[in-house]
Short mmCIF file of the C-alpha atoms (twelve columns), coordinates in Angstrom:
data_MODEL
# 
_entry.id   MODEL 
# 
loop_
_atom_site.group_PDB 
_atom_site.id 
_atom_site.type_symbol 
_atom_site.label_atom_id 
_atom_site.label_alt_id 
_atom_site.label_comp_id 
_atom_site.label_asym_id 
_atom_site.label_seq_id 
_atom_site.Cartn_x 
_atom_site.Cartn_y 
_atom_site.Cartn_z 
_atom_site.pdbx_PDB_model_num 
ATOM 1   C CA . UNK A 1   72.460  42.567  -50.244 1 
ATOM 2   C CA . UNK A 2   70.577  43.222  -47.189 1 
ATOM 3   C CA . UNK A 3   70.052  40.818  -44.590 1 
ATOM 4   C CA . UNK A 4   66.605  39.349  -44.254 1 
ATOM 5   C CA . UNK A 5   64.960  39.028  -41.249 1 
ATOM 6   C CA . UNK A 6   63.714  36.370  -39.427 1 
ATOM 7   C CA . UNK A 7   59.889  35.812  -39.559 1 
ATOM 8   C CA . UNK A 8   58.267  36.794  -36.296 1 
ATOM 9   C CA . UNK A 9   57.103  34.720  -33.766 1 
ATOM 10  C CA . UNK A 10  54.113  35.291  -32.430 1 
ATOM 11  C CA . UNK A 11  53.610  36.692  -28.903 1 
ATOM 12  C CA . UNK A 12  52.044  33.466  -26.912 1 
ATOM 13  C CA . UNK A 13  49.291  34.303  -25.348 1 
ATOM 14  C CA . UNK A 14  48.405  32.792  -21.953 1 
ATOM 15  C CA . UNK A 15  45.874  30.385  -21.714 1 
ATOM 16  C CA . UNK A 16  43.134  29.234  -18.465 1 
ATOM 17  C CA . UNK A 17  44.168  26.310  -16.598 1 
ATOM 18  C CA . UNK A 18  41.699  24.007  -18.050 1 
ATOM 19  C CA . UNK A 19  38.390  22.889  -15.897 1 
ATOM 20  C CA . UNK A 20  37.038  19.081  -16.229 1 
ATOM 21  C CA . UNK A 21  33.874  19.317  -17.689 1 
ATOM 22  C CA . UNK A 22  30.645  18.144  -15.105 1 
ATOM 23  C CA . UNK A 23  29.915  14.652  -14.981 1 
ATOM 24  C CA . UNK A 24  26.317  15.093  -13.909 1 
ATOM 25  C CA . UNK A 25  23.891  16.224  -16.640 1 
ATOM 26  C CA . UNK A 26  24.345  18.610  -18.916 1 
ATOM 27  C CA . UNK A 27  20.558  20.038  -19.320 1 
ATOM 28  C CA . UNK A 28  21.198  22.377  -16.383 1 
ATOM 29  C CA . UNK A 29  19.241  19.811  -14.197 1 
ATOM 30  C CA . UNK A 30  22.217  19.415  -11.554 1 
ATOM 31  C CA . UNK A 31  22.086  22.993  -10.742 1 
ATOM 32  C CA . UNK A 32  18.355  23.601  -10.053 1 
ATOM 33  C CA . UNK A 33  16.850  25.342  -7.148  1 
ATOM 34  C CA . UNK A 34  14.884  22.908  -5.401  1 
ATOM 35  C CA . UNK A 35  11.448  23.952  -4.430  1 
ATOM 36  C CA . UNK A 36  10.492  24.602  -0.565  1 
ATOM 37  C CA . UNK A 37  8.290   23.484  1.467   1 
ATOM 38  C CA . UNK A 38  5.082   25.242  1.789   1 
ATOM 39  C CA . UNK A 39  4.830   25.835  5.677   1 
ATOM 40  C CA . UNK A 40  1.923   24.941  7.803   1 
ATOM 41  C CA . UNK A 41  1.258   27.236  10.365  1 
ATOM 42  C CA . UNK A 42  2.755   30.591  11.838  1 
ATOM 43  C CA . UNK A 43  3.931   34.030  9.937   1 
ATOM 44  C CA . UNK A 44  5.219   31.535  7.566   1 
ATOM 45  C CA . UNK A 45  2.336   30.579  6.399   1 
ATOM 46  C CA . UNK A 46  0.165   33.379  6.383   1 
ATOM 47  C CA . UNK A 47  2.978   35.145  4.433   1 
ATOM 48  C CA . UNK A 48  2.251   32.521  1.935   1 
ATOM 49  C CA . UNK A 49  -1.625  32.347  1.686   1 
ATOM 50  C CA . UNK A 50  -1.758  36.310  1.386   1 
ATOM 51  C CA . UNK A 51  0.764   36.321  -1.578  1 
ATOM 52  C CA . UNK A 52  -1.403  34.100  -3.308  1 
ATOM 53  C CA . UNK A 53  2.137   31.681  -3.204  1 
ATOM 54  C CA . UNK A 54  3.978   34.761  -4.612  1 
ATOM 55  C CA . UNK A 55  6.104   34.263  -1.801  1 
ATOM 56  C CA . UNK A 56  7.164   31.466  -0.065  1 
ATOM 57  C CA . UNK A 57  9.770   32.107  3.172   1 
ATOM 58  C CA . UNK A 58  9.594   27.986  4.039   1 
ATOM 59  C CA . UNK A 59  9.750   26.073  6.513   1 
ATOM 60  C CA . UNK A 60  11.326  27.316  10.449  1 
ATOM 61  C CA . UNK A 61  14.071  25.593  11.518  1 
ATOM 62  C CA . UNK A 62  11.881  23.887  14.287  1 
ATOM 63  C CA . UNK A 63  9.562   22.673  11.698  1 
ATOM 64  C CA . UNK A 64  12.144  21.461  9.758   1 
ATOM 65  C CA . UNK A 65  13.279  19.494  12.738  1 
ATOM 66  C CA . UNK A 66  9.711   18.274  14.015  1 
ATOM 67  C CA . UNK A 67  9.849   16.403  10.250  1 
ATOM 68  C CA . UNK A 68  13.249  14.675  10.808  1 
ATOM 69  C CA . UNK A 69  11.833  13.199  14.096  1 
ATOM 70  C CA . UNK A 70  8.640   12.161  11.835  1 
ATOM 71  C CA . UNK A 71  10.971  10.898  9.278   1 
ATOM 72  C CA . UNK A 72  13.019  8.739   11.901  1 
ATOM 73  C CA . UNK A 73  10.041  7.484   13.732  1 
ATOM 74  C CA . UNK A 74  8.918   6.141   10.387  1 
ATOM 75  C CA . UNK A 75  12.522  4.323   9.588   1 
ATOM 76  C CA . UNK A 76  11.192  1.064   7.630   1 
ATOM 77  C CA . UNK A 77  11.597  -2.500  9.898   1 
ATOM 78  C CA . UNK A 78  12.485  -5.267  8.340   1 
ATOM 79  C CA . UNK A 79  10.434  -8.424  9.792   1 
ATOM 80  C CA . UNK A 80  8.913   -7.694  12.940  1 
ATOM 81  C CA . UNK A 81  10.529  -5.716  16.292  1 
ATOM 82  C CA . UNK A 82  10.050  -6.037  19.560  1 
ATOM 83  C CA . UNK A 83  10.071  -3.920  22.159  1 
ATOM 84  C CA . UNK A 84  10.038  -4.663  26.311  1 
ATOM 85  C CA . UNK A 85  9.059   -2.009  28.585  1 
ATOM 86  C CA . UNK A 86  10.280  -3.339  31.534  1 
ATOM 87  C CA . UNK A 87  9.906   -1.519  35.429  1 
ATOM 88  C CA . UNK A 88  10.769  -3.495  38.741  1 
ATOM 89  C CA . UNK A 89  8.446   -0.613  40.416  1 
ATOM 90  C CA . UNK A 90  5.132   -0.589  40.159  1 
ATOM 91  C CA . UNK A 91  3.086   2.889   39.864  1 
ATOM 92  C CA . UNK A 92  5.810   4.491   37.548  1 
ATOM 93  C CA . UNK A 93  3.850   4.706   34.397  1 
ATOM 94  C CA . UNK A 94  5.369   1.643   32.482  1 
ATOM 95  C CA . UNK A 95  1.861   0.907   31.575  1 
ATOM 96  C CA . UNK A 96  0.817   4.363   30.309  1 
ATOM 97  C CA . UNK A 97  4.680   4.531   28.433  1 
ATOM 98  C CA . UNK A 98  3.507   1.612   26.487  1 
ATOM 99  C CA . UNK A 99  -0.049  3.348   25.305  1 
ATOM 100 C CA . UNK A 100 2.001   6.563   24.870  1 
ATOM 101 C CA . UNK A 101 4.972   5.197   22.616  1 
ATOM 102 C CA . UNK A 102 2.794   2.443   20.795  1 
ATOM 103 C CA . UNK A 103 0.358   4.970   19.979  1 
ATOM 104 C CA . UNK A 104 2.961   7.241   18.540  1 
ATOM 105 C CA . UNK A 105 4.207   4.733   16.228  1 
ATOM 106 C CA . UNK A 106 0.851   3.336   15.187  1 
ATOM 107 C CA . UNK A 107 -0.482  7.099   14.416  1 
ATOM 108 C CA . UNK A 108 2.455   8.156   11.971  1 
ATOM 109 C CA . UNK A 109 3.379   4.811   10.347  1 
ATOM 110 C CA . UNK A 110 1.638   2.910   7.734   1 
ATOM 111 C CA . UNK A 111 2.401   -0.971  9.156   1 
ATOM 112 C CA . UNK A 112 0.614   -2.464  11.993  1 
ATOM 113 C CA . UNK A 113 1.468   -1.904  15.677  1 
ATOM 114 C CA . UNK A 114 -0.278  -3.514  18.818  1 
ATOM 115 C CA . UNK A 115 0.882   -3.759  22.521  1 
ATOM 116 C CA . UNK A 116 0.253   -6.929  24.756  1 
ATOM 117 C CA . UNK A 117 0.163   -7.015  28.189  1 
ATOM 118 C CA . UNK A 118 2.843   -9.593  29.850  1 
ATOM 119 C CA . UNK A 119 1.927   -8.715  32.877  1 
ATOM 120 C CA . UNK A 120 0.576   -12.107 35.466  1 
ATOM 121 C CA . UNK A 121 -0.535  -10.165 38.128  1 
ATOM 122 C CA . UNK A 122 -3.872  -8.509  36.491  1 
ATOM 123 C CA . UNK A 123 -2.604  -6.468  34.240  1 
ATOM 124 C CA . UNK A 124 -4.187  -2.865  33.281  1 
ATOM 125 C CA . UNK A 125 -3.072  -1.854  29.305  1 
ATOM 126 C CA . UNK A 126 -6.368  -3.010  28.242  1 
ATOM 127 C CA . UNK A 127 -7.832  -0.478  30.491  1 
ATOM 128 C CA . UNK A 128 -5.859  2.639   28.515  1 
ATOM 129 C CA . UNK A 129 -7.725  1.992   25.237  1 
ATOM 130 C CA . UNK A 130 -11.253 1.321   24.292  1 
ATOM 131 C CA . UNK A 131 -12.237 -2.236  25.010  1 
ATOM 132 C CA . UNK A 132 -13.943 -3.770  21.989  1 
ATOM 133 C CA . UNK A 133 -13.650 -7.581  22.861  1 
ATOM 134 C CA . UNK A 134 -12.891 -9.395  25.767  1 
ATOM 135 C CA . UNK A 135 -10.833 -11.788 24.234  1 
ATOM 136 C CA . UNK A 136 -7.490  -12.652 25.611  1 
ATOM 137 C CA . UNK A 137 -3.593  -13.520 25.204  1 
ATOM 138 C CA . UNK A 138 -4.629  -17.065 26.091  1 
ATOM 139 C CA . UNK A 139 -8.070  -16.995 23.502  1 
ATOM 140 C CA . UNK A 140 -5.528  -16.007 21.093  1 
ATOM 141 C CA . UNK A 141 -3.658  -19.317 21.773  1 
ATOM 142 C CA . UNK A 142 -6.257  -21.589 21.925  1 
ATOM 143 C CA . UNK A 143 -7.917  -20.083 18.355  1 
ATOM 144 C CA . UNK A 144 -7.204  -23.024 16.155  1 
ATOM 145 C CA . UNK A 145 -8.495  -20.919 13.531  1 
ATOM 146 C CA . UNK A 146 -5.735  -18.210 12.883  1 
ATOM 147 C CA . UNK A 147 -4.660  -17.752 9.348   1 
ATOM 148 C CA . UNK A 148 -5.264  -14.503 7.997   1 
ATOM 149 C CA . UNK A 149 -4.422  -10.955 10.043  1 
ATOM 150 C CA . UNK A 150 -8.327  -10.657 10.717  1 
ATOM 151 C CA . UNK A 151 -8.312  -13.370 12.554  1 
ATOM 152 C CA . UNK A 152 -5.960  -12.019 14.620  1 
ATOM 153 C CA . UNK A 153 -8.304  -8.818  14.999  1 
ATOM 154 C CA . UNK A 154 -11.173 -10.457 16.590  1 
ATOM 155 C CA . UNK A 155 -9.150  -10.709 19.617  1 
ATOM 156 C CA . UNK A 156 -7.679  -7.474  19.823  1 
ATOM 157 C CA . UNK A 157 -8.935  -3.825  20.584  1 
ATOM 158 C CA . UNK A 158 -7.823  -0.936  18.669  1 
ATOM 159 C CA . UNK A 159 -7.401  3.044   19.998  1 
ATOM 160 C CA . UNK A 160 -7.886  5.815   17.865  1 
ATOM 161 C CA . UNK A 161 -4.410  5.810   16.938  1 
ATOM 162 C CA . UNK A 162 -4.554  2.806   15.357  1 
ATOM 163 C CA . UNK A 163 -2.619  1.115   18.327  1 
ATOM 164 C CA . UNK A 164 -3.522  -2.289  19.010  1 
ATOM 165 C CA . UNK A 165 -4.060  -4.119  22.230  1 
ATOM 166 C CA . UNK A 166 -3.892  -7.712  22.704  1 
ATOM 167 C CA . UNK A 167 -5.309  -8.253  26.762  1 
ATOM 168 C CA . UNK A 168 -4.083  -10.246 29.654  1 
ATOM 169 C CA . UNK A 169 -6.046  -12.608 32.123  1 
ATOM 170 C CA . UNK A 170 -8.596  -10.967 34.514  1 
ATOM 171 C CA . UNK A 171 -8.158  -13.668 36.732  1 
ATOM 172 C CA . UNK A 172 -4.968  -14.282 38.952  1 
ATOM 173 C CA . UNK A 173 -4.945  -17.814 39.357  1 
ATOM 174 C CA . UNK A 174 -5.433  -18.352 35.748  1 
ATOM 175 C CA . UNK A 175 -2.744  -15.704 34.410  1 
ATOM 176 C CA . UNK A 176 -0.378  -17.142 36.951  1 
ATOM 177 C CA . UNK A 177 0.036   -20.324 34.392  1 
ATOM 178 C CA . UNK A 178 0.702   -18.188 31.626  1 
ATOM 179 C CA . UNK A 179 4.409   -18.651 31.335  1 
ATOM 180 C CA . UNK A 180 7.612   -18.313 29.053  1 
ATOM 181 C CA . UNK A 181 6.471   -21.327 26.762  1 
ATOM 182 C CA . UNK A 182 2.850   -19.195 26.109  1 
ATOM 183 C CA . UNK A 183 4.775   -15.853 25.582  1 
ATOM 184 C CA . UNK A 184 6.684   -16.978 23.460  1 
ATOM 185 C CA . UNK A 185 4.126   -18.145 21.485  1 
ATOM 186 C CA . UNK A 186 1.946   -15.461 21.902  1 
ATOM 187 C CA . UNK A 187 5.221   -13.154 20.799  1 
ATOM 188 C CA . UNK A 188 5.586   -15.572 17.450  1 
ATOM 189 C CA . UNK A 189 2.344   -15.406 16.445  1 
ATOM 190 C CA . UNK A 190 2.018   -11.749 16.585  1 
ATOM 191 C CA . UNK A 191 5.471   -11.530 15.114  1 
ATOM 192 C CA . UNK A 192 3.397   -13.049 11.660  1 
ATOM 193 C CA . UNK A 193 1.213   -10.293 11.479  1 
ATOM 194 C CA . UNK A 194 2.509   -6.785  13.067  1 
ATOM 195 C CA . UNK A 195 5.576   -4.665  12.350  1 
ATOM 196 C CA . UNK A 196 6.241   -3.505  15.904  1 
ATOM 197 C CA . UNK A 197 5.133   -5.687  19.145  1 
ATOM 198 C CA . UNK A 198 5.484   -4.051  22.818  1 
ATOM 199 C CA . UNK A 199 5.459   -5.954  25.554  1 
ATOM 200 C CA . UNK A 200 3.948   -4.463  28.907  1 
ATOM 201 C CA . UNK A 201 6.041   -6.559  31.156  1 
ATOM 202 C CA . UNK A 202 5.440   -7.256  34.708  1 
ATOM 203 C CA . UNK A 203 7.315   -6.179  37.313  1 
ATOM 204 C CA . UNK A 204 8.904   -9.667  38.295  1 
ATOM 205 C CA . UNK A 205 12.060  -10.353 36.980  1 
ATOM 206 C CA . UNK A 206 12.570  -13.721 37.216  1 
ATOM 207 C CA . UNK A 207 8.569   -14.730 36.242  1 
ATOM 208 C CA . UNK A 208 8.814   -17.237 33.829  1 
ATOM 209 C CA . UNK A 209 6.974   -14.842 31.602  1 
ATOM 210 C CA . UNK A 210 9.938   -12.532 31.425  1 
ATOM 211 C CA . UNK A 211 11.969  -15.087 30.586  1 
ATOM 212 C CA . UNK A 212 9.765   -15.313 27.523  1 
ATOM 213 C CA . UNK A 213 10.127  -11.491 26.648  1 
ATOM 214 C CA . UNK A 214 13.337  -10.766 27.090  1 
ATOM 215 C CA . UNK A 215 14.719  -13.652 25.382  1 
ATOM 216 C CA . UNK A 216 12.984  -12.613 22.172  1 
ATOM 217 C CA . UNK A 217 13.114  -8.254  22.574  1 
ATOM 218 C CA . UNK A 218 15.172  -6.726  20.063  1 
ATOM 219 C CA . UNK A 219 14.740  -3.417  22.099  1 
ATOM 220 C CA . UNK A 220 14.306  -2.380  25.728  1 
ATOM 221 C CA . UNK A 221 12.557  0.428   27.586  1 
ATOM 222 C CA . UNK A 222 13.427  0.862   30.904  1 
ATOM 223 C CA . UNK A 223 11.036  2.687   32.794  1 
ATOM 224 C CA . UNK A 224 10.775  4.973   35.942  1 
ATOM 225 C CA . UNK A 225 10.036  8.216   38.579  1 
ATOM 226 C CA . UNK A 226 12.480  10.702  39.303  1 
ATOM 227 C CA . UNK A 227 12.130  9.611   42.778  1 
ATOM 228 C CA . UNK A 228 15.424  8.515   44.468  1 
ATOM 229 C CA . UNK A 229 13.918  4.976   45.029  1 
ATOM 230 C CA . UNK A 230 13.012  4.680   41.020  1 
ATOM 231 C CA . UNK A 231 16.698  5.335   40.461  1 
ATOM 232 C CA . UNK A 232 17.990  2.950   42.344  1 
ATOM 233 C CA . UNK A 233 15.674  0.023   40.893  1 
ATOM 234 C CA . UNK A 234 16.728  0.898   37.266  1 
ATOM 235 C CA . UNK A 235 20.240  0.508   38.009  1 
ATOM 236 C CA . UNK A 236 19.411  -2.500  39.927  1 
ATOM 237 C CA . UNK A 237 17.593  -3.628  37.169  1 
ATOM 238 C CA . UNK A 238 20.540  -3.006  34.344  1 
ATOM 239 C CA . UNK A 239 22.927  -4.797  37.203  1 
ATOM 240 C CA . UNK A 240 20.430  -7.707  36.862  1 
ATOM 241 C CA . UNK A 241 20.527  -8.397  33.292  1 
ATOM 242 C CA . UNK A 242 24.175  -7.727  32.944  1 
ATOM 243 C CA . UNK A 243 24.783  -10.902 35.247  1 
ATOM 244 C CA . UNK A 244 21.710  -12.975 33.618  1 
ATOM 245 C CA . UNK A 245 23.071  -12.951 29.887  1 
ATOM 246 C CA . UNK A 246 21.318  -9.825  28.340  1 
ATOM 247 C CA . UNK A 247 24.143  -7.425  28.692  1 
ATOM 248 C CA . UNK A 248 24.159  -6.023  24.914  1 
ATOM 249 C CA . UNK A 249 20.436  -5.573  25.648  1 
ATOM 250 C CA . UNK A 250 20.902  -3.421  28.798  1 
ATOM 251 C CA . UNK A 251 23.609  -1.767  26.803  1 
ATOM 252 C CA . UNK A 252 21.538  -0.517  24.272  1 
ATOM 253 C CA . UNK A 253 18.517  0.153   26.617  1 
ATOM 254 C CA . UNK A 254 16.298  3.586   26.514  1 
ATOM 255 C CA . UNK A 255 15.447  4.441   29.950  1 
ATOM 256 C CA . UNK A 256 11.879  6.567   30.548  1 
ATOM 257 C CA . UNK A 257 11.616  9.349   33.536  1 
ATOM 258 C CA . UNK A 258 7.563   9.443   34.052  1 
ATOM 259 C CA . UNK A 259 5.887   12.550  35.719  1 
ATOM 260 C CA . UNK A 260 8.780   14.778  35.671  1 
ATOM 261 C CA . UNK A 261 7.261   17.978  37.023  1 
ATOM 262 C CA . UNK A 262 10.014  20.751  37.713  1 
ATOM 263 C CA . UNK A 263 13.679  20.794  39.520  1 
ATOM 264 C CA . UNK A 264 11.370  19.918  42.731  1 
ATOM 265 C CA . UNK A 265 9.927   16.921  41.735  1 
ATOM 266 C CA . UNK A 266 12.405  14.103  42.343  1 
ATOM 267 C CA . UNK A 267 15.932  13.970  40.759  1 
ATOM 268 C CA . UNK A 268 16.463  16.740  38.840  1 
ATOM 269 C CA . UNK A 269 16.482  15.559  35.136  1 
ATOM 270 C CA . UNK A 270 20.036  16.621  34.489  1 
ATOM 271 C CA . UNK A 271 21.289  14.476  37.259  1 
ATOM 272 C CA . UNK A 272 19.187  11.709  35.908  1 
ATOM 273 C CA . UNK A 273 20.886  11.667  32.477  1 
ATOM 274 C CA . UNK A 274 24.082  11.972  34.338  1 
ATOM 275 C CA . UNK A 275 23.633  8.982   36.592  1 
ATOM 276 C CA . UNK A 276 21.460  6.642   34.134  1 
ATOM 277 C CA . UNK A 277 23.620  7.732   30.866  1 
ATOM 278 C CA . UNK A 278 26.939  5.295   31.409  1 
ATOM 279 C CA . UNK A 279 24.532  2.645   31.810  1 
ATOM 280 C CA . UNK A 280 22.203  2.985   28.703  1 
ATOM 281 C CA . UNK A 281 21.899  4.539   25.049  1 
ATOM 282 C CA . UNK A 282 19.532  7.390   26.437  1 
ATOM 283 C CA . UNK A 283 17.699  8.777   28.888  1 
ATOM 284 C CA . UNK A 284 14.074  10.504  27.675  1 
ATOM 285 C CA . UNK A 285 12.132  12.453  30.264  1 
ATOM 286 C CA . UNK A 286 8.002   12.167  30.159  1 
ATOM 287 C CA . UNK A 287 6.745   15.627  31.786  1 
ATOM 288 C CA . UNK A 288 3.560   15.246  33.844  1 
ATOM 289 C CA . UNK A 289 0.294   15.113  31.812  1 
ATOM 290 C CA . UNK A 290 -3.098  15.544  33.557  1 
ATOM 291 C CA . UNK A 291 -4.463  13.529  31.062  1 
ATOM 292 C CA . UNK A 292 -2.274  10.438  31.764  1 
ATOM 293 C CA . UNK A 293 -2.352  10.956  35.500  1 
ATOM 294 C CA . UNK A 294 -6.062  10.064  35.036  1 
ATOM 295 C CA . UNK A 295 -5.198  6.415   34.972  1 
ATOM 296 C CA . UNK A 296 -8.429  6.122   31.748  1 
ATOM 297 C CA . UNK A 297 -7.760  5.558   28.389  1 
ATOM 298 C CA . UNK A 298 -4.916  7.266   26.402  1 
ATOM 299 C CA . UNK A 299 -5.750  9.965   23.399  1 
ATOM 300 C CA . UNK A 300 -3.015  11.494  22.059  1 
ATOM 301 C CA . UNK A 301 -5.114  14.147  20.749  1 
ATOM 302 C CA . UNK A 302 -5.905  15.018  25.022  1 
ATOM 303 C CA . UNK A 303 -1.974  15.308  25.775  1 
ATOM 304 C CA . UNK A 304 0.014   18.454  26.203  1 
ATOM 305 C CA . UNK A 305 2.357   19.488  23.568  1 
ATOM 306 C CA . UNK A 306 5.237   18.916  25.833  1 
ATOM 307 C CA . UNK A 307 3.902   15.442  26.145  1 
ATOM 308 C CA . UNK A 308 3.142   14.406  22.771  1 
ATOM 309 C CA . UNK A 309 6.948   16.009  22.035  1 
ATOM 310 C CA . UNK A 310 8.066   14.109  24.546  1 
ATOM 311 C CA . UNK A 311 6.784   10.346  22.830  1 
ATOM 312 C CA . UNK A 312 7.694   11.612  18.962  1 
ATOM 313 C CA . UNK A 313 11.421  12.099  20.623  1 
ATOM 314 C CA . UNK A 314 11.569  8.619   22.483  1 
ATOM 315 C CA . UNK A 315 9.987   7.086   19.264  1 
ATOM 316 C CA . UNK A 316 13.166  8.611   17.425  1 
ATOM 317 C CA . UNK A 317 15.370  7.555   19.684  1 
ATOM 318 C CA . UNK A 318 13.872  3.720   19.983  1 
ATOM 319 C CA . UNK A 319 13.509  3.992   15.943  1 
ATOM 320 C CA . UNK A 320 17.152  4.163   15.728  1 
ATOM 321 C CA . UNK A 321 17.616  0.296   16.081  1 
ATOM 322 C CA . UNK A 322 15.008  -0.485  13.331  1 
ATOM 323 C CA . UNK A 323 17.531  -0.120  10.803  1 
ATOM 324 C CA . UNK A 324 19.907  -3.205  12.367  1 
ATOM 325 C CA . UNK A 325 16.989  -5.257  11.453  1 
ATOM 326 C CA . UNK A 326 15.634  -7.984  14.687  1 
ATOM 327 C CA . UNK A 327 18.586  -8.400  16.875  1 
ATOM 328 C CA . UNK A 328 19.444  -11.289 19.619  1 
ATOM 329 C CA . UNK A 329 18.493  -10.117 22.908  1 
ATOM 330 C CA . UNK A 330 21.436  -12.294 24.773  1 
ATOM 331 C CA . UNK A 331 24.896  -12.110 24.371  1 
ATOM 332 C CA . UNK A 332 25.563  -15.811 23.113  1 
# 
C-alpha cells in the first residue's frame, strides 16, 4: 500500500502592514488644492490678466506678508481699548503718532475709532484733521443729552480715514480745571460707543489728567526723537511709572522713534532697539515724512510708503494686546 501524502499547505503569502483608514471625509474634500489668491499688482498680476486667469502664479511672499499685518491690525476687541501715547518731550511727534496710528486703525477696521486730546496746555490733535465742530471734551460732558452714538458725533470731527477726534480746550485757564475726575469720564463715556480710544496725553506726568489716563489705558505708546536727550526722557519716563504703580504697563509698552532720517540723524536705530528693548515689548521706528513735518492735517493717502509701512507695523504690534481683552493698567 503506498503511503499517502500529506495535503499541501499553502505557501503564505505576505501581507501590507495595514493603514488606519482617514478620519476626515471621505469625498476627497480633505485633499483638495486650495485656490490662490489672485494678486494685485506686479508681474503677478499682469501674468494673470493676459492669460485670461489661465494662469495664476499668486501672491509674492511680501504680499502675502503685507496681508498678515492687515489681518493682525484687524484682531477683533472685545469691549473697548485704550491706548496712551504718552511723551515727557514736547516737539517729538506724539501728537502726529496719534493721527498716524488712529488713522491706521480707523481706515482698515470696520468698528469705530476716535482720538482725544488729554493734553491741558492747548492742545493741537484737533489741528491734524479737518475741523467740523468746535465742540469740546468738556461740551461733551456737559451734553445732558447723550444716548445714542450720534449724539456723540455732533461733538466730534472725523478725517478721511474715518478717525475720529474728540478736541481739547482752546483756552488755558479753562483746560487747566479739566482733571482726572473729567477724564475719566470723558474716557467712560467714549468707552460706550468706540472700539479703540487714544489718548493724546500731555507731557506732565503728574497732571491730574494723567492720572486719569493711565489709570484706565490698557496699552501704552511711548513716544520720542532719536536725539540723545529723547532717549534719556523715555527711560526716565519707564523709571517713573515703575515706582508709581504701573509697572506691568511700562512692561508691556511700545516705544515710537519719530523723524528717523539715516545713521546721521540721532541714535542710530539699531542702538535704539538695543537700549529701549529691555525696557519695553518693542521699539517701532517712524522715518521722516515731509508730509507730517508740515505740522497740517494728516492724510494717509499724502505719506510715503515707508511711512504708511511704518504705522500698519506699529498697528500690528499694538494689535497684539487686543486679544487679552481690556487689561488693568496698575499692578494691584
Amino acid at each position: 500500500m503506498e503511503p499517502i501524502d500529506p495535503p499541501a499547505v499553502p505557501e503564505r503569502v505576505p501581507t501590507a502592514p495595514l493603514i488606519p483608514a482617514p478620519s476626515g471625509p471621505r469625498d476627497g474634500l480633505a485633499v483638495h488644492r486650495p485656490v490662490r489668491r489672485v494678486p494685485e499688482r506686479g508681474w503677478r498680476r499682469w501674468a494673470h490678466t493676459v492669460s485670461a486667469g489661465l494662469w495664476n502664479p499668486g501672491e509674492s511672499a511680501a504680499a502675502q506678508a503685507h496681508r498678515a499685518l492687515l489681518e493682525r491690525v484687524d484682531r477683533p476687541v472685545r469691549g473697548d481699548f485704550k491706548i496712551a501715547l504718552l511723551s515727557l518731550k514736547g516737539g517729538v511727534g506724539k501728537t502726529t503718532t496719534t493721527v498716524g496710528l488712529g488713522s491706521t486703525f480707523a481706515s482698515l477696521r470696520g468698528d469705530r475709532v476716535i482720538a482725544v486730546d488729554a493734553n491741558p496746555d492747548l492742545g493741537t490733535l484737533a489741528q491734524r484733521v479737518p475741523r467740523q465742530t468746535s465742540s469740546t471734551a468738556r461740551d461733551l460732558l456737559a451734553d445732558e443729552a447723550i444716548d445714542r452714538y450720534c449724539d456723540v458725533r455732533a461733538h466730534t470731527s472725523q478725517a478721511p480715514s474715518r478717525l475720529e477726534v474728540l478736541a481739547s480746550e482752546a483756552d488755558p485757564a479753562v483746560s487747566e480745571a479739566f482733571d482726572e475726575h473729567d477724564y475719566r469720564a470723558v474716557l467712560g463715556l467714549l468707552g460706550r460707543y468706540y472700539n479703540i480710544v487714544l489718548t493724546d496725553c500731555g507731557t506732565g506726568l503728574m497732571h491730574s489728567a494723567m492720572a486719569g489716563t493711565l489709570a484706565t489705558a490698557d496699552a501704552l505708546v511711548l513716544v520720542t526723537s532719536p536725539a540723545l536727550d529723547g532717549v534719556r526722557s523715555v527711560l526716565a519716563t519707564v523709571d517713573w511709572l515703575e515706582h508709581h504703580g504701573y509697572a506691568a504697563l511700562a512692561a508691556r509698552s511700545v516705544v515710537v522713534v519719530n523723524g528717523v532720517r539715516g545713521r546721521g540723524d540721532g541714535v542710530a536705530p539699531e542702538r535704539l532697539r538695543e537700549v529701549l528693548g529691555p525696557r519695553c515689548r518693542a521699539v517701532h521706528t517712524v522715518p521722516y515724512d515731509r508730509h507730517l513735518g508740515e505740522g497740517a492735517e494728516v492724510d494717509l493717502d499724502l505719506l510715503r510708503g515707508r511711512t504708511r509701512q511704518a504705522y500698519l507695523e506699529l498697528a500690528a504690534t499694538v494689535a497684539e494686546e487686543f486679544a487679552a481683552g481690556a487689561l488693568t493698567a496698575t499692578d494691584g
